[in-house]
Structure formats: C-alpha cells, structure tokens
C-alpha positions in Angstrom: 5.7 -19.3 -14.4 4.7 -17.6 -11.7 1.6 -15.3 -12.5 1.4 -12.1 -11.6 -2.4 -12.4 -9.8 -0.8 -15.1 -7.6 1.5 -13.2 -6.4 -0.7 -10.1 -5.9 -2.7 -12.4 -3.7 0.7 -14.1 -2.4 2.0 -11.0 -0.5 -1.2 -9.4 0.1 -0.2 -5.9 0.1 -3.4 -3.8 0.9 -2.9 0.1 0.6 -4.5 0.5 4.1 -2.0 -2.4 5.7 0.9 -0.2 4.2 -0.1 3.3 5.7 -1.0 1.3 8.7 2.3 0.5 8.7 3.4 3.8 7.8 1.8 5.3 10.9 3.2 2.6 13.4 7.0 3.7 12.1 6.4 7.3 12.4 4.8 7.8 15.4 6.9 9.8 17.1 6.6 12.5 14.2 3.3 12.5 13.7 1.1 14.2 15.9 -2.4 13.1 15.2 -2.7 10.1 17.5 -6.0 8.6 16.3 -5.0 6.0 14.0 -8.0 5.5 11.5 -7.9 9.7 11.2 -4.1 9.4 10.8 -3.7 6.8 8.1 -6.7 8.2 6.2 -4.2 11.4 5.6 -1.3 9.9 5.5 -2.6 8.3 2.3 -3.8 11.8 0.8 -0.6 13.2 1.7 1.7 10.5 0.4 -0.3 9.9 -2.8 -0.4 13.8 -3.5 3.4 14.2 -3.3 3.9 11.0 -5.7 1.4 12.5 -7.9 3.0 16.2 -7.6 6.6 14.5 -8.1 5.7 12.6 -10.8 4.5 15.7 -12.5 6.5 18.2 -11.3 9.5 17.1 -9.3 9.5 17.1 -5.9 11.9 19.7 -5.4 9.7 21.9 -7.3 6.8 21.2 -5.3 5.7 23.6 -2.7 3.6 23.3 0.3 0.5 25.1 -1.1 1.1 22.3 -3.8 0.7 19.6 -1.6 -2.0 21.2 0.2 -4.1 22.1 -2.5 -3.7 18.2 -4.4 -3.9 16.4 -0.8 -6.9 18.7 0.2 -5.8 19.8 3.6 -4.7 22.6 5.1 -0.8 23.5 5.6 -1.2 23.7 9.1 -2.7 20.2 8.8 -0.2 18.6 7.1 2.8 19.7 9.4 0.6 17.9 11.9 2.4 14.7 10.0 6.0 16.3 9.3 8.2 18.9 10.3 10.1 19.8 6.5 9.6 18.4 3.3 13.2 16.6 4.3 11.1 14.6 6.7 8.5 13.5 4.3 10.5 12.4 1.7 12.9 10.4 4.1 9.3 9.3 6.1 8.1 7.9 1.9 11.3 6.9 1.1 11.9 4.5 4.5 8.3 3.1 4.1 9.3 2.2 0.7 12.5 0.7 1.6 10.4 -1.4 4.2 8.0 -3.4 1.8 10.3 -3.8 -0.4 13.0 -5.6 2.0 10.4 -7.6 3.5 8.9 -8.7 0.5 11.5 -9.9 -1.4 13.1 -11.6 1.8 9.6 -13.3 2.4 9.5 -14.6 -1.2 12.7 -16.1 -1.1 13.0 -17.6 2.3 13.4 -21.6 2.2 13.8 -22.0 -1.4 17.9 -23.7 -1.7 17.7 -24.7 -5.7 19.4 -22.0 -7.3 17.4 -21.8 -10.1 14.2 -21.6 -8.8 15.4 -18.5 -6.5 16.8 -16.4 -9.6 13.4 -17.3 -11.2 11.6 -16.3 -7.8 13.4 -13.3 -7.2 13.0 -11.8 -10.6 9.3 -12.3 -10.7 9.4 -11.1 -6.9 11.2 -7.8 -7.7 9.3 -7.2 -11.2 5.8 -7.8 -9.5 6.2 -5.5 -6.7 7.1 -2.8 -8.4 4.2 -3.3 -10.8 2.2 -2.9 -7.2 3.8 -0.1 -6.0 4.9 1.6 -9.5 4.6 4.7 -8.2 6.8 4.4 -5.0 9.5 2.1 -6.5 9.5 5.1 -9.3 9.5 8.2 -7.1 12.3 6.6 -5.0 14.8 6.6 -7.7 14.3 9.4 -9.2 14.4 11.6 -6.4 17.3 9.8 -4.7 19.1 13.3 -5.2 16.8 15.2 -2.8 17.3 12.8 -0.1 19.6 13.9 3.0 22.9 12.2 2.9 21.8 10.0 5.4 19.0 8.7 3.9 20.8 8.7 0.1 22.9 6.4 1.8 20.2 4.1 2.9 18.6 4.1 -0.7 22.2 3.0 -1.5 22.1 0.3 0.9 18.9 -1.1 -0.7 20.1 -1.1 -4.0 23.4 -3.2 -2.7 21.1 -5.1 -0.9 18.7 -6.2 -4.1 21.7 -6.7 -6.0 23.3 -8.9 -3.8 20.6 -11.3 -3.4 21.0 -11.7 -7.0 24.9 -12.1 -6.7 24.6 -14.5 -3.9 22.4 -17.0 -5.9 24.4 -16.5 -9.3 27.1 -17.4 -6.7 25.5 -20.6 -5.0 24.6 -21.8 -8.9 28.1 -22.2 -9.8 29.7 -23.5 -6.8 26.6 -26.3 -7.2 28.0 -26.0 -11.1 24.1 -25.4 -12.6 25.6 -21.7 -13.3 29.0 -21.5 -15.5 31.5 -19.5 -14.4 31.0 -15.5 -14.9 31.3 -12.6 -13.1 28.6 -12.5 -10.4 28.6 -9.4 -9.5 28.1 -7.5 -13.4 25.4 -10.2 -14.0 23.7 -9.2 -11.0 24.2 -5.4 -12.5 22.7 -6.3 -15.0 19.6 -8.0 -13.9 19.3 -4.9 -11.5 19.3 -2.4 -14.4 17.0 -4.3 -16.7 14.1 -4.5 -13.8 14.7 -1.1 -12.7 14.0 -0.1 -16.7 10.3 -2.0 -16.6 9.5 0.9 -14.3 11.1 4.0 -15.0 10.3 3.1 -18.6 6.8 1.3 -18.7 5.3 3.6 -20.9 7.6 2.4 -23.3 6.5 -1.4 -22.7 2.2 -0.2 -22.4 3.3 0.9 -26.3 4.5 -2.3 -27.0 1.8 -4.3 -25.5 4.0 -6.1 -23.1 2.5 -7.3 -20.0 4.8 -7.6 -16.5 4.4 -11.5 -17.2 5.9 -11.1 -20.8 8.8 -8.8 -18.9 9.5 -10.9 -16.9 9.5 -14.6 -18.9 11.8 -12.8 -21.1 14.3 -11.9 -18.7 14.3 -15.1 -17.2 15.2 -16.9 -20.4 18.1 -13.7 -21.2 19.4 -14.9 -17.7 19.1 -18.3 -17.9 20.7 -18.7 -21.7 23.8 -16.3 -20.2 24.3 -18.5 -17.0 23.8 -21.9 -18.6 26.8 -24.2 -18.4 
C-alpha cells in the first residue's frame, strides 16, 4: 500500500514550486516581471478565485469580487490577465500541467500490469487530495471555459482514462486481467476517483480517509479484472 505521506513527500509538490511554475508559463501575459513579487500575487489571485468559485461560481464572480478576497486592486490584477477568459484558461492549463506530469512521472518504468493500476489509482487519488481545490474547480467549471480550452480539459480527461485503458489492456494480453471491455472499466475507475473529490464531504462524514478510498477501489478493480 502506498501511503499517502509517501507520496506527498514522493512528488514534492510545494505551493511556491507550482506558482513558480505558473509564472514561467505565463510570462508573456503577465506584466509584473519581478518574479518573487509576481508569484506572491499570483497565489492571492489564484486562491481567491478558487475560493470565490467554490462559493459562488465563477461565472458569478466579479472583478470587485476577486479584488476585494485577493486584496488588490483591479488595476493590479489586470497587471496578471487581460479577461476573466484568460484567468480561468491561465488556472485551468497550470492545472492540466501538474497533473500530466505527475501521473506520467509516477508511472514511468513500472511494466507489471498490476502494480501500474495499483500505482496509478493511488497516483490520481493522492493528487487530487493535494490539490482538492484545483482538481475540483476544473471540473466544475469546465463550462466556462473557451472552446479551445474545453477541448483541452477534454483531452486530459481522455488522456487519464487511457492510461487506465492501456494497462487494463497490457493485463490481458499478458492474461493477469480477463477479458472485459477496457475502455468502460477505465470509465469506470475515472468516475469513481473523480467522485472522492467532488464528493468528499460525503466521505469526511463517513470517516474515510484517501488511504481507505483508495484500498477499496483497488480491491473493486482487482476482484472485476481477476481471471
């Protein structure tokens, strides 16, 4: 079992590594070029319109909104972004990012089949117990995106599920998987993580821990796949 501290440590993702990041990808739009001054808001800003989403939606949220909960002025904040269009995409792309690179990372140079569906579930279920908040906001306001960018949010769900399908795939050609349909499993395994975070309060009620979560999904898998 892979616990959930260890992986924390694992992938190392620091808050001011991320925004860091952030910055770097967006520096064309962003017009504060000090980088300590830059990232410093950039975390206000981004952690003010996950908050204000959260609560309100993010189509519902106004400027004065995000000024007043990020504690800078309007003027400041189109200093970072052009149109609320821009920040989401700006959120949403960071998002995508981490996300990509984790999983990728966690699963490189592991061939058993079994240990990768194990890996990869704990991989997916952990980081979005890091980043709750962005792996939430991201789906649920998937329909304020532009098209463009709806259709990269697409692309990463495709992307997560195929990872799954291609190792449900490798299992039973290597016959340690029986014979299903790859791609509903994978569905299915897709749906059930994304409902640890859209629905955690449901899970805090029930005392169940992300370890719990994710044991038990393992087994669910492993009893359907078995030969």
């Amino acid at each position: 079992m892979l616990n959930f501290d260890v992986f924390k440590n694992r992938v190392s993702i620091s808050k001011e590594n991320m925004y860091r990041e952030f910055f770097q990808e967006n520096r064309n739009r962003i017009k504060i070029k000090k980088a300590p001054v830059a990232v410093k808001n950039l975390i206000k800003i981004s952690e003010a319109t996950l908050a204000l989403s959260n609560k309100k939606g993010f189509s519902a949220m106004s400027m004065r909104d995000l000024s007043t909960e990020a504690g800078l002025s309007v003027g400041a904040l189109y200093s970072y972004f052009s149109s609320k269009d821009e920040l989401i995409e700006m959120i949403q792309q960071q998002s995508m990012r981490v996300a990509t690179r984790v999983l990728v990372d966690q699963l490189t140079g592991i061939d058993d089949p079994h240990f990768k569906l194990k890996q990869a579930i704990y991989a997916h279920l952990y980081l979005s117990e890091i980043m709750h908040t962005w792996f939430y906001f991201s789906y649920m306001e998937t329909k304020n995106l532009t098209k463009k960018v709806q259709k990269r949010a697409i692309e990463l769900e495709l992307f997560t599920e195929k990872i799954f399908t291609d190792i449900i795939e490798q299992g039973k050609q290597d016959r340690i998987f029986r014979d299903v349909n790859e791609e509903l499993v994978a569905a299915m395994i897709k749906a059930i993580l994304q409902d640890w975070y859209l629905k955690r309060w449901k899970y805090e009620m029930r005392n169940v821990s992300v370890e719990q979560y994710a044991r038990f999904l393992i087994d669910l898998v492993e009893l359907y796949l078995k030969p």
